[in-house]
N, CA, C and O atoms as CSV, one atom per row, in Angstrom:
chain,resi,resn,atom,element,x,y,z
A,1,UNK,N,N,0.802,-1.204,0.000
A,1,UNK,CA,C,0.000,0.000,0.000
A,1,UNK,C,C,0.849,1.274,0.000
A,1,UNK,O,O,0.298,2.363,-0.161
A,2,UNK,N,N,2.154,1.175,0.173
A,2,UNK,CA,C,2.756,2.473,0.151
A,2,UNK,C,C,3.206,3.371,-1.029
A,2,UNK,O,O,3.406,4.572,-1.215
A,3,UNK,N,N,3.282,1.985,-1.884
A,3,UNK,CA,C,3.680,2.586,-3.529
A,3,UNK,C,C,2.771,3.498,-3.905
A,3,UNK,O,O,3.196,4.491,-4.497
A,4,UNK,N,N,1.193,3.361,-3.627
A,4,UNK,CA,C,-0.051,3.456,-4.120
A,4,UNK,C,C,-0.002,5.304,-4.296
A,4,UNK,O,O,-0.491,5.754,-5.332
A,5,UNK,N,N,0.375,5.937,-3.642
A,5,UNK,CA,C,0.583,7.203,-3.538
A,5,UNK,C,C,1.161,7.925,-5.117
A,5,UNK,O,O,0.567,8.593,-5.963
A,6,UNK,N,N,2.572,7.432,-5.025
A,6,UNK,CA,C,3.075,8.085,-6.319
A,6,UNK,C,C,2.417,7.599,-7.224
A,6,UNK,O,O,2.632,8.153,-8.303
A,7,UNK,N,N,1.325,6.376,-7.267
A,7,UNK,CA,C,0.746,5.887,-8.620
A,7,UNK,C,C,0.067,6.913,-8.864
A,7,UNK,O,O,0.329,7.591,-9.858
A,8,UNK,N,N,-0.870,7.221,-8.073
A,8,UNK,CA,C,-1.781,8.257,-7.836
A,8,UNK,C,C,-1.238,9.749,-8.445
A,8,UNK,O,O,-1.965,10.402,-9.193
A,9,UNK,N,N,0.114,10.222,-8.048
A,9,UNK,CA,C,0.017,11.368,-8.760
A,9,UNK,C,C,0.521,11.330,-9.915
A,9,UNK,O,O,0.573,12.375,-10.563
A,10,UNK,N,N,0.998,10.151,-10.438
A,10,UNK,CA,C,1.433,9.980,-11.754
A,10,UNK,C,C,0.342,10.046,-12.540
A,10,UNK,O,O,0.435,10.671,-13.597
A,11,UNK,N,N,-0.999,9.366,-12.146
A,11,UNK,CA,C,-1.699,8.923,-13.165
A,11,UNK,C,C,-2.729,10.088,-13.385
A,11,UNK,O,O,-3.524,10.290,-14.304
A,12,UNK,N,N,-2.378,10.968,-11.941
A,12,UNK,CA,C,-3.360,12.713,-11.949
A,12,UNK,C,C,-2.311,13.579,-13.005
A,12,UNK,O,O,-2.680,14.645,-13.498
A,13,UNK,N,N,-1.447,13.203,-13.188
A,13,UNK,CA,C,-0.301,14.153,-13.805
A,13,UNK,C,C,-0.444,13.860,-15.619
A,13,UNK,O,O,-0.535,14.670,-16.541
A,14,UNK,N,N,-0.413,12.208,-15.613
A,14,UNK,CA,C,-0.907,11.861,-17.048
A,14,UNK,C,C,-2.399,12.316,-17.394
A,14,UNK,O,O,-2.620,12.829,-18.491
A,15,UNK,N,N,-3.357,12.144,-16.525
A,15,UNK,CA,C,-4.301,12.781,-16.997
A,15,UNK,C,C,-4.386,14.871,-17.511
A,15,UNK,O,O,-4.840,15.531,-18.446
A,16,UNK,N,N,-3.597,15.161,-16.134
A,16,UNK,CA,C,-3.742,16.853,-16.180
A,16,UNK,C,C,-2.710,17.229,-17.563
A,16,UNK,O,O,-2.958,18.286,-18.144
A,17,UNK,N,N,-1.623,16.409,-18.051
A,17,UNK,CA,C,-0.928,16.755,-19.342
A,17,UNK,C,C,-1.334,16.362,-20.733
A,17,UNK,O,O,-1.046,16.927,-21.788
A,18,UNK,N,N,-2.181,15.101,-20.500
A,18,UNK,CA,C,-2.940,14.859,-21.504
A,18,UNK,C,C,-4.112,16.084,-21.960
A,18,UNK,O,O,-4.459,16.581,-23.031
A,19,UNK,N,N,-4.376,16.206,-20.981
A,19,UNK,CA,C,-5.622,17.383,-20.702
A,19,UNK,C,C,-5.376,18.309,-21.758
A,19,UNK,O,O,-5.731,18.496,-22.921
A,20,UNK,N,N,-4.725,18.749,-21.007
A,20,UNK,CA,C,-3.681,20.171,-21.480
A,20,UNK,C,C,-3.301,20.686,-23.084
A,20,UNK,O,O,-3.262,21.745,-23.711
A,21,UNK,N,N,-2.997,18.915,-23.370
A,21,UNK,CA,C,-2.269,18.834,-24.644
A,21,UNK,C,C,-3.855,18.923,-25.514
A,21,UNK,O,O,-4.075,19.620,-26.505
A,22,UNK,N,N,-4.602,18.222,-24.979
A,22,UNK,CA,C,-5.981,18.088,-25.935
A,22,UNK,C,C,-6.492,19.593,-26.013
A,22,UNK,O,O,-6.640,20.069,-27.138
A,23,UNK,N,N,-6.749,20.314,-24.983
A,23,UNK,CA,C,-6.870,21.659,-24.584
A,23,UNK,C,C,-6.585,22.574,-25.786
A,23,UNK,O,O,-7.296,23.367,-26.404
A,24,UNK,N,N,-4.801,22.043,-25.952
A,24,UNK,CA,C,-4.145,22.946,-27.163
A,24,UNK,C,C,-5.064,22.807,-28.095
A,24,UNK,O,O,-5.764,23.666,-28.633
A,25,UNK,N,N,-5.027,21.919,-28.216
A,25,UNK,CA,C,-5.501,21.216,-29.689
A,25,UNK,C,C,-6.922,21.889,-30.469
A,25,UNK,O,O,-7.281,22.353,-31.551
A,26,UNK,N,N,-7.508,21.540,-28.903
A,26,UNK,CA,C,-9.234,22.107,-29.718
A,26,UNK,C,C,-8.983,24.139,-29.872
A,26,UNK,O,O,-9.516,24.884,-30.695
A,27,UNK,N,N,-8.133,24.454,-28.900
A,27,UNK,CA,C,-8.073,26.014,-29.319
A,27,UNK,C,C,-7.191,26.553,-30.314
A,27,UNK,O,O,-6.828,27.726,-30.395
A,28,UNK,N,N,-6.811,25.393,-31.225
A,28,UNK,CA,C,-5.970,25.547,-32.339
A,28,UNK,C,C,-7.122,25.424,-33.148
A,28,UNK,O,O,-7.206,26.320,-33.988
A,29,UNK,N,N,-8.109,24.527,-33.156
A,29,UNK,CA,C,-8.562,23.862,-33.964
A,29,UNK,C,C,-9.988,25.251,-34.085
A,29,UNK,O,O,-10.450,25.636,-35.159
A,30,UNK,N,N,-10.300,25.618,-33.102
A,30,UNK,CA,C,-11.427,26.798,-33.051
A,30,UNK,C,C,-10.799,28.063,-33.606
A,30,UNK,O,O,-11.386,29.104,-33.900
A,31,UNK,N,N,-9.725,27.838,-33.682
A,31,UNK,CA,C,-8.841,29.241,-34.497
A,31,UNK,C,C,-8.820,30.599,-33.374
A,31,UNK,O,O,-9.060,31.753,-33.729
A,32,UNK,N,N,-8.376,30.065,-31.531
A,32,UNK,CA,C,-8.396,30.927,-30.944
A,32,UNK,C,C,-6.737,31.051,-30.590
A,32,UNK,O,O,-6.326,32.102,-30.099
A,33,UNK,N,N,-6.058,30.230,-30.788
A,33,UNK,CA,C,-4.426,30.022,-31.354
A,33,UNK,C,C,-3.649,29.737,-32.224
A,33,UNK,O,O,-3.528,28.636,-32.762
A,34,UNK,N,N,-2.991,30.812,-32.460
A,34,UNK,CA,C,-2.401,30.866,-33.873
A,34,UNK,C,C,-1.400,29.699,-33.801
A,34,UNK,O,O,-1.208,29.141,-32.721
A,35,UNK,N,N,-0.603,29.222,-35.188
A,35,UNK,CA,C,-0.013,28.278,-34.863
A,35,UNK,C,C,0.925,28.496,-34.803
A,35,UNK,O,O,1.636,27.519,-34.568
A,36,UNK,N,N,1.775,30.084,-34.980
A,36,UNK,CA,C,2.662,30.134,-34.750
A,36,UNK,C,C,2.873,30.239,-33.323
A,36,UNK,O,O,3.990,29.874,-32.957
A,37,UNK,N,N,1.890,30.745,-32.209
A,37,UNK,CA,C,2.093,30.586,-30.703
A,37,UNK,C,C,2.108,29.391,-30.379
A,37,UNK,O,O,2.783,29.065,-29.402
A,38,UNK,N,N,1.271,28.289,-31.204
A,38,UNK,CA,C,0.970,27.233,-30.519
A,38,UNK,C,C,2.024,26.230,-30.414
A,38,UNK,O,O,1.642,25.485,-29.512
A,39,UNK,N,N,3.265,25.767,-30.899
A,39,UNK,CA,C,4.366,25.368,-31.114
A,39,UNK,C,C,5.289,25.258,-29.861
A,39,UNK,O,O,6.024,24.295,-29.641
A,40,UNK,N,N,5.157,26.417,-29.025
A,40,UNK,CA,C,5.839,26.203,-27.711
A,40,UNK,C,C,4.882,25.500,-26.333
A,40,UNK,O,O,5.162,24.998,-25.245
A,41,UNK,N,N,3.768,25.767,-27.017
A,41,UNK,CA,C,2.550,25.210,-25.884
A,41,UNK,C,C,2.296,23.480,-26.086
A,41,UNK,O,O,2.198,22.664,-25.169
A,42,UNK,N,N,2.218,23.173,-27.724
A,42,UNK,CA,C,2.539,21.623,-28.020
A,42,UNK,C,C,3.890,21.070,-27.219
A,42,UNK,O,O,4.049,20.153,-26.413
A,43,UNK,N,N,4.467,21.697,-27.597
A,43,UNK,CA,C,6.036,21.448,-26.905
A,43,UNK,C,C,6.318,20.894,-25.706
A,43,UNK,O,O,6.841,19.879,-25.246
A,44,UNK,N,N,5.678,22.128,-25.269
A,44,UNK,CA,C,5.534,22.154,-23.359
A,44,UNK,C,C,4.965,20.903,-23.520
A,44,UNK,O,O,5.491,19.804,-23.349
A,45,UNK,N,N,3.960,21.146,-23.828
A,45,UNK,CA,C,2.749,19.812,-23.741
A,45,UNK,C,C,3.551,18.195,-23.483
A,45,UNK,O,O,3.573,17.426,-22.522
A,46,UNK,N,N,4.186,18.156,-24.920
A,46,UNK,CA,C,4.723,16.867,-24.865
A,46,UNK,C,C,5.660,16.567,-24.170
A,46,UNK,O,O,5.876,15.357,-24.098
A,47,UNK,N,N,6.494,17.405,-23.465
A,47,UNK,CA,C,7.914,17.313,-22.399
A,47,UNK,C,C,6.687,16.842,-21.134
A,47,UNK,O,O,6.936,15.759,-20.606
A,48,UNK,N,N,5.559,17.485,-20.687
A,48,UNK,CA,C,4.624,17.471,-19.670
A,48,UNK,C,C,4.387,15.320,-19.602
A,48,UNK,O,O,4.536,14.462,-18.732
A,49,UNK,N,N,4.007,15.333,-20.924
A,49,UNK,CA,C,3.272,14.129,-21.101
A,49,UNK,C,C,4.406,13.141,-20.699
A,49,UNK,O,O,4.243,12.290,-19.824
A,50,UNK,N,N,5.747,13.332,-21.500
A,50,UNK,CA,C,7.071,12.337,-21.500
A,50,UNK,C,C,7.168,12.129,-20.376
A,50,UNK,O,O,7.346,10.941,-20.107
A,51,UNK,N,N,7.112,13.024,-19.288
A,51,UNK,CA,C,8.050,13.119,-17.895
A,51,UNK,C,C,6.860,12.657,-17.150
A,51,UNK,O,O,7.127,12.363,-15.985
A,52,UNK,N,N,5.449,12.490,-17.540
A,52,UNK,CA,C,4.293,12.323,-16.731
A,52,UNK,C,C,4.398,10.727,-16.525
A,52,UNK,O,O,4.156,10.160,-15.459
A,53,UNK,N,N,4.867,9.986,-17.925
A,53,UNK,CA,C,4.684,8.460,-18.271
A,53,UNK,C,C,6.159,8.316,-17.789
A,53,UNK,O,O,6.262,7.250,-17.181
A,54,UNK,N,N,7.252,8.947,-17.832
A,54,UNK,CA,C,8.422,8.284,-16.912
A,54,UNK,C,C,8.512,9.089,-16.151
A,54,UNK,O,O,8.602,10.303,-16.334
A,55,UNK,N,N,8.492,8.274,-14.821
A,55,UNK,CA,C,8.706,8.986,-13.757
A,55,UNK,C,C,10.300,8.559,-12.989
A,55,UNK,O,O,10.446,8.168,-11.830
A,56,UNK,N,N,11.001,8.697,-13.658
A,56,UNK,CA,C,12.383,8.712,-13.135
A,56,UNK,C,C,13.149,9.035,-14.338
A,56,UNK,O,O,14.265,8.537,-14.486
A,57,UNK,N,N,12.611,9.883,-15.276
A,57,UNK,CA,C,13.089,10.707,-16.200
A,57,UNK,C,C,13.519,11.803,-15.713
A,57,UNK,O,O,14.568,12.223,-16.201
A,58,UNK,N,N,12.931,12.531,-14.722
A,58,UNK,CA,C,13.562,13.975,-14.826
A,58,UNK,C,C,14.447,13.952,-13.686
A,58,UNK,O,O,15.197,14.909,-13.495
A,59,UNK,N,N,14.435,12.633,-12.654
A,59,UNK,CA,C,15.550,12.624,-11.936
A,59,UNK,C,C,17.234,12.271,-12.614
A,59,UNK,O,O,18.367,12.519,-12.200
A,60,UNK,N,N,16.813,11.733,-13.568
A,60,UNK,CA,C,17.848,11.020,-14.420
A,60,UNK,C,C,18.402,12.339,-15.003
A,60,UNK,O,O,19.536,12.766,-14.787
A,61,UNK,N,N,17.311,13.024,-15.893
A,61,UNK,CA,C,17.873,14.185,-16.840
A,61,UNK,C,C,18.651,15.116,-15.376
A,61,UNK,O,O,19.819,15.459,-15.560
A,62,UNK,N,N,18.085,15.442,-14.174
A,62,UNK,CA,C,19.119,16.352,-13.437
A,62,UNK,C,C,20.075,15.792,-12.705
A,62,UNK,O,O,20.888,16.545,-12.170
A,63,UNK,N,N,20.181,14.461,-12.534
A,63,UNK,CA,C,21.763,14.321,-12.353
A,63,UNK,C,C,22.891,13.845,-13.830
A,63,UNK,O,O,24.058,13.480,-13.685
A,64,UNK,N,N,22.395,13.935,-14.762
A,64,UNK,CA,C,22.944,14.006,-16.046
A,64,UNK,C,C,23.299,15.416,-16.111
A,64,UNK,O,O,24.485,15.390,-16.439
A,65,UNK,N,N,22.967,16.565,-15.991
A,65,UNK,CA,C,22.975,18.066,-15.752
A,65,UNK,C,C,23.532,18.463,-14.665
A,65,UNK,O,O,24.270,19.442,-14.773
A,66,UNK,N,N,23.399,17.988,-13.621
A,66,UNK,CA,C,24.453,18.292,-11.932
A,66,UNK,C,C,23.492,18.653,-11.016
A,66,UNK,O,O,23.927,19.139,-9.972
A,67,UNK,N,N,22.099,18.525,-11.151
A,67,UNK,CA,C,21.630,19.322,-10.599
A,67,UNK,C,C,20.645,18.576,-9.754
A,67,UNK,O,O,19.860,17.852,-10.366
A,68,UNK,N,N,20.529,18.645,-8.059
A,68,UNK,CA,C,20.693,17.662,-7.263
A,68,UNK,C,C,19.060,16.786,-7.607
A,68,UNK,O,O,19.119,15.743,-8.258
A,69,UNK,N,N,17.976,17.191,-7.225
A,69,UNK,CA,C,16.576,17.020,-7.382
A,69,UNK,C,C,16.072,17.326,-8.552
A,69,UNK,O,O,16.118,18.516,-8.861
A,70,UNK,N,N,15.497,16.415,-9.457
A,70,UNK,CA,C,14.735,16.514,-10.292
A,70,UNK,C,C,13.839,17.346,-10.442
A,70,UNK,O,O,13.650,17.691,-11.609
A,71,UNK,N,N,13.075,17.899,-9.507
A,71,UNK,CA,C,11.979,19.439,-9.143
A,71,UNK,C,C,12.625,20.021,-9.620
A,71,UNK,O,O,12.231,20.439,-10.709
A,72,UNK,N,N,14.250,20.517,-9.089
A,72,UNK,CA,C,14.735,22.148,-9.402
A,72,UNK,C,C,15.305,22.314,-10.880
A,72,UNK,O,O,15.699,23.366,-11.383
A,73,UNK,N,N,15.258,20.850,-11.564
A,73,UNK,CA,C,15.616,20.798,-13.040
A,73,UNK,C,C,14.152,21.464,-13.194
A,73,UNK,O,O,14.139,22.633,-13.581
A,74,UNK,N,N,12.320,20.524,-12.799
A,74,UNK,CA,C,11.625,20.750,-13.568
A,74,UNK,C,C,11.413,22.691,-13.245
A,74,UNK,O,O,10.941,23.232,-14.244
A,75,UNK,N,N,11.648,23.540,-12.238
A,75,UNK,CA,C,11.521,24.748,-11.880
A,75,UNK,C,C,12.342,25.529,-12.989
A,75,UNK,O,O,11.989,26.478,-13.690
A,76,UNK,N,N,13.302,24.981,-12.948
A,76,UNK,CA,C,14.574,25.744,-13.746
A,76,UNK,C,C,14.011,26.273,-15.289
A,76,UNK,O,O,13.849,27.375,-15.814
A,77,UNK,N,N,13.797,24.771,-15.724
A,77,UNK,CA,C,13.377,24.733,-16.729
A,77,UNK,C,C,11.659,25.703,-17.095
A,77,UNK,O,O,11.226,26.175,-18.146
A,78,UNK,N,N,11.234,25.675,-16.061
A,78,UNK,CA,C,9.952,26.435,-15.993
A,78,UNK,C,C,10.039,27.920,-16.468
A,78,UNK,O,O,9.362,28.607,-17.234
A,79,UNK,N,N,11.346,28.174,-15.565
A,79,UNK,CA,C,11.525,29.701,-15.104
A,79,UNK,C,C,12.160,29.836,-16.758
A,79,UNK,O,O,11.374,30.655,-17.235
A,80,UNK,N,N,12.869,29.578,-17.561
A,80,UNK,CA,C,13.462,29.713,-18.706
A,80,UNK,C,C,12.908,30.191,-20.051
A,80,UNK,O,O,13.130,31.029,-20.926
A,81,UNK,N,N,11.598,28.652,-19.563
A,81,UNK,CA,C,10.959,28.608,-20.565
A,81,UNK,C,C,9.863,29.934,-20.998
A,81,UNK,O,O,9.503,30.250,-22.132
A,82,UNK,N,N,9.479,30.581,-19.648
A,82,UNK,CA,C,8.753,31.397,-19.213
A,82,UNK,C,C,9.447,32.697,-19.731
A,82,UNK,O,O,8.915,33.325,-20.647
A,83,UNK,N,N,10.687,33.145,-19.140
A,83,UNK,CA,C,11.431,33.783,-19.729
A,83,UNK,C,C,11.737,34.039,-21.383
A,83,UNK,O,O,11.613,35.161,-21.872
A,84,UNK,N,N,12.023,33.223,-21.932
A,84,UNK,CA,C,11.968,33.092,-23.602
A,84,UNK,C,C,10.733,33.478,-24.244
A,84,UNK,O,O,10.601,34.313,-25.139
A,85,UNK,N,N,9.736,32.692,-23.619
A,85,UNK,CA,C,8.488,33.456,-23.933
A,85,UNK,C,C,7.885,34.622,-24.233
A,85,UNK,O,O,7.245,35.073,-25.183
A,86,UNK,N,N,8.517,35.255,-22.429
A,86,UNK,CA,C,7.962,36.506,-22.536
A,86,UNK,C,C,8.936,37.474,-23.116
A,86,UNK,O,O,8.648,38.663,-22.982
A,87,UNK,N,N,10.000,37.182,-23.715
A,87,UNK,CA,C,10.835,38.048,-24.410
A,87,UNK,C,C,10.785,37.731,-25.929
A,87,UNK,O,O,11.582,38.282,-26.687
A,88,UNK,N,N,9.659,36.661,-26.479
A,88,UNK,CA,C,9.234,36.741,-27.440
A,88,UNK,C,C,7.889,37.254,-27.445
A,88,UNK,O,O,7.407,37.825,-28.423
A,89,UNK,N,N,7.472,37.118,-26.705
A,89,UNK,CA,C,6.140,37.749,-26.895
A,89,UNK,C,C,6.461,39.965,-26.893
A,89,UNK,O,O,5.934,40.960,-27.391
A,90,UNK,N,N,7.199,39.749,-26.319
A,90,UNK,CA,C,7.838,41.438,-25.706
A,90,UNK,C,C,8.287,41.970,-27.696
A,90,UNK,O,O,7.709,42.881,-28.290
A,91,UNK,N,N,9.282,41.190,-28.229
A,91,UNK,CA,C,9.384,41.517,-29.847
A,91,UNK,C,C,8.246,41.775,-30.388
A,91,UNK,O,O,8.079,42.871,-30.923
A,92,UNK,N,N,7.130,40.724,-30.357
A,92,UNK,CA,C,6.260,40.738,-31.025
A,92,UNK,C,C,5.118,41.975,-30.471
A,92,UNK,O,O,4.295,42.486,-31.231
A,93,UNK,N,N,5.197,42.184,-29.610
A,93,UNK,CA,C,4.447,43.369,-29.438
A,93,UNK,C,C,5.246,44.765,-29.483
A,93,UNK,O,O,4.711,45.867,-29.361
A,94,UNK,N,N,6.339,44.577,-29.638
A,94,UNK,CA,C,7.658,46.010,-29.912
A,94,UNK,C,C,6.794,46.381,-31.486
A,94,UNK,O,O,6.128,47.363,-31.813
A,95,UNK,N,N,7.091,45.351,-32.091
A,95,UNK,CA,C,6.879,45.474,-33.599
A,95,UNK,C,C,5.408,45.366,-34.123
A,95,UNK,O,O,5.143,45.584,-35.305
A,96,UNK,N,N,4.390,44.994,-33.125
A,96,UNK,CA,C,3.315,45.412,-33.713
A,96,UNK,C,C,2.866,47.252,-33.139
A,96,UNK,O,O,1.970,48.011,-33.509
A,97,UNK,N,N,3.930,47.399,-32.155
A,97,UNK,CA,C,3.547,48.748,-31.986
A,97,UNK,C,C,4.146,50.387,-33.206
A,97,UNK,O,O,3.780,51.541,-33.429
A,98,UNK,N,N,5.416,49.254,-33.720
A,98,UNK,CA,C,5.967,49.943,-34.588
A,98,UNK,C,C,4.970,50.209,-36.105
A,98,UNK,O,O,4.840,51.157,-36.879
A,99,UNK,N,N,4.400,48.844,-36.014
A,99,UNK,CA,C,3.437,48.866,-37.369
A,99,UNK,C,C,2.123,49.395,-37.120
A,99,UNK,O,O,1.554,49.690,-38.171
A,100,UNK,N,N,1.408,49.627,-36.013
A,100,UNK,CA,C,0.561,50.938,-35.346
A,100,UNK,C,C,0.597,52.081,-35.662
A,100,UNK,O,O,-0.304,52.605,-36.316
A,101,UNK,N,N,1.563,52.646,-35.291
A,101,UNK,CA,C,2.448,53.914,-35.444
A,101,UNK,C,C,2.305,54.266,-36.881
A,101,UNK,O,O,1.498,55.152,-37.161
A,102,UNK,N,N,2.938,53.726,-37.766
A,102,UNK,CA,C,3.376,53.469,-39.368
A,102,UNK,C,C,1.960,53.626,-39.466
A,102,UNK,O,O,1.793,54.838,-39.607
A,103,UNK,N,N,1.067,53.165,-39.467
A,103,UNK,CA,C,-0.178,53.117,-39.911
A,103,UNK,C,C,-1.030,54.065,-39.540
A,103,UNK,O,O,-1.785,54.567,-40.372
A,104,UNK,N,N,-1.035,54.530,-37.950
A,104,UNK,CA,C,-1.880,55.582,-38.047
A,104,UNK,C,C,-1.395,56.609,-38.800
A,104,UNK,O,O,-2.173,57.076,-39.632
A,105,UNK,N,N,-0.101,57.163,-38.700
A,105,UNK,CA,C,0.436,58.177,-39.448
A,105,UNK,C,C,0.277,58.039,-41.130
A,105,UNK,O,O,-0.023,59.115,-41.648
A,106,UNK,N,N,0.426,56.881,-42.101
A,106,UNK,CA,C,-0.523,57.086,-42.623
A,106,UNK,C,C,-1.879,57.090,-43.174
A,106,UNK,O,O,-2.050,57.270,-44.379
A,107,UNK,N,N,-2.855,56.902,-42.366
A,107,UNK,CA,C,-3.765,57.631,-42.026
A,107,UNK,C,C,-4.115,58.907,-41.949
A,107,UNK,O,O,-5.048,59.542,-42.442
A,108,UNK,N,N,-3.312,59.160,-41.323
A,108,UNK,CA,C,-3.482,60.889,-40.960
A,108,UNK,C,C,-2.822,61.528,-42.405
A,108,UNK,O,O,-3.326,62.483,-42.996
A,109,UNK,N,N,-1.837,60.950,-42.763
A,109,UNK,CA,C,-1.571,61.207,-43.850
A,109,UNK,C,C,-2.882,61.514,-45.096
A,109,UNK,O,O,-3.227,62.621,-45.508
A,110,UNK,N,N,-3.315,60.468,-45.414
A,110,UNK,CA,C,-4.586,60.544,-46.080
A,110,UNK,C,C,-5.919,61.207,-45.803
A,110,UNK,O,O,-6.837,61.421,-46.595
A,111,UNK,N,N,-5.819,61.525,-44.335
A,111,UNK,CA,C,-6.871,62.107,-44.223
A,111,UNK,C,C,-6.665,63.647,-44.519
A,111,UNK,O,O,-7.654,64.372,-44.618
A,112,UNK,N,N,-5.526,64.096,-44.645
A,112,UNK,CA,C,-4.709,65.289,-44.842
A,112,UNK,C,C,-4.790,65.608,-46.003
A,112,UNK,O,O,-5.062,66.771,-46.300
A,113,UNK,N,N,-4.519,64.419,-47.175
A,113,UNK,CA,C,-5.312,64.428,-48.590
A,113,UNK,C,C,-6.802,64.611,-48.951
A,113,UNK,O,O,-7.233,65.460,-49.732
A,114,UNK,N,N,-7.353,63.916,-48.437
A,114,UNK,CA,C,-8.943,64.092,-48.873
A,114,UNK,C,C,-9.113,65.605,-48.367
A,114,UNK,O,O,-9.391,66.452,-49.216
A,115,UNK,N,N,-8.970,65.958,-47.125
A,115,UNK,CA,C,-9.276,67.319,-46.842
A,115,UNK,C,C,-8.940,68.163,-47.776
A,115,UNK,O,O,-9.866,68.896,-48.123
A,116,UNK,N,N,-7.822,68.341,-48.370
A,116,UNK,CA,C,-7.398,69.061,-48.908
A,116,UNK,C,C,-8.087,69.168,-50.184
A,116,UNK,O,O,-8.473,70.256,-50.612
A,117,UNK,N,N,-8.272,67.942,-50.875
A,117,UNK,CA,C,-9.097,67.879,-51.666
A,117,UNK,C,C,-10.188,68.172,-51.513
A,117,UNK,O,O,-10.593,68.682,-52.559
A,118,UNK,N,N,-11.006,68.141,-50.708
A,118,UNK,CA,C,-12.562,68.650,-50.531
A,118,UNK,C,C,-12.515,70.175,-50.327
A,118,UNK,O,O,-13.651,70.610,-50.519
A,119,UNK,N,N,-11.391,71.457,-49.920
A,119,UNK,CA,C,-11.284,72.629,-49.881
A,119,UNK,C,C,-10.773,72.721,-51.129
A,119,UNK,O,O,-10.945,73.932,-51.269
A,120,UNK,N,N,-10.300,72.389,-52.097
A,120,UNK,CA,C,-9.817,72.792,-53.400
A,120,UNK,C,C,-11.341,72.961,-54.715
A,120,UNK,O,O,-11.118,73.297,-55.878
């Protein structure tokens, strides 16, 4: 009866990554994620699922790496991944603000034309 525990959160963990991954899927599929975002979320997904079905994978991968507990590999890796993210997501909104800009101006541009044209 003592094993019975980690079965338990393995098989809550395979379910909550399976979840997850299906999750992606249908909000790809409803066209509420683009697919170019969706690529790091599949990703995630499937590292979630791998490490869910072996469970002495990510102890293995952090002493292959030096790094004492398998948790502070999966944290590490959290904090990184999170990081990359939001410094892609940070470009992508630099440059849609640049193409904002560009656009209202011309706008205003054109509206500067028609006026002019309607006083002539």
């Amino acid at each position: 009866m003592e094993n019975i525990e980690p079965i338990r959160a393995q098989i809550a963990s395979i379910i909550v990554s399976l979840g997850f991954l299906i999750f992606i899927a249908f909000l790809i599929i409803k066209g509420k994620l683009r697919a170019e975002y969706s690529i790091i979320w599949i990703i995630s997904s499937l590292i979630l699922v791998i490490f869910s079905f072996w469970r002495s994978g990510l102890e293995l991968m952090a002493r292959w790496i030096g790094i004492y507990l398998g948790i502070n590999l999966a944290f590490a890796a959290a904090i990184l991944a999170i990081f990359i993210y939001l410094l892609h997501l940070s470009i992508v909104a630099s440059k849609l603000y640049e193409q904002n800009k560009a656009l209202a101006q011309q706008v205003a541009l054109l509206k500067e034309k028609i006026n002019n044209r309607k006083t002539d």
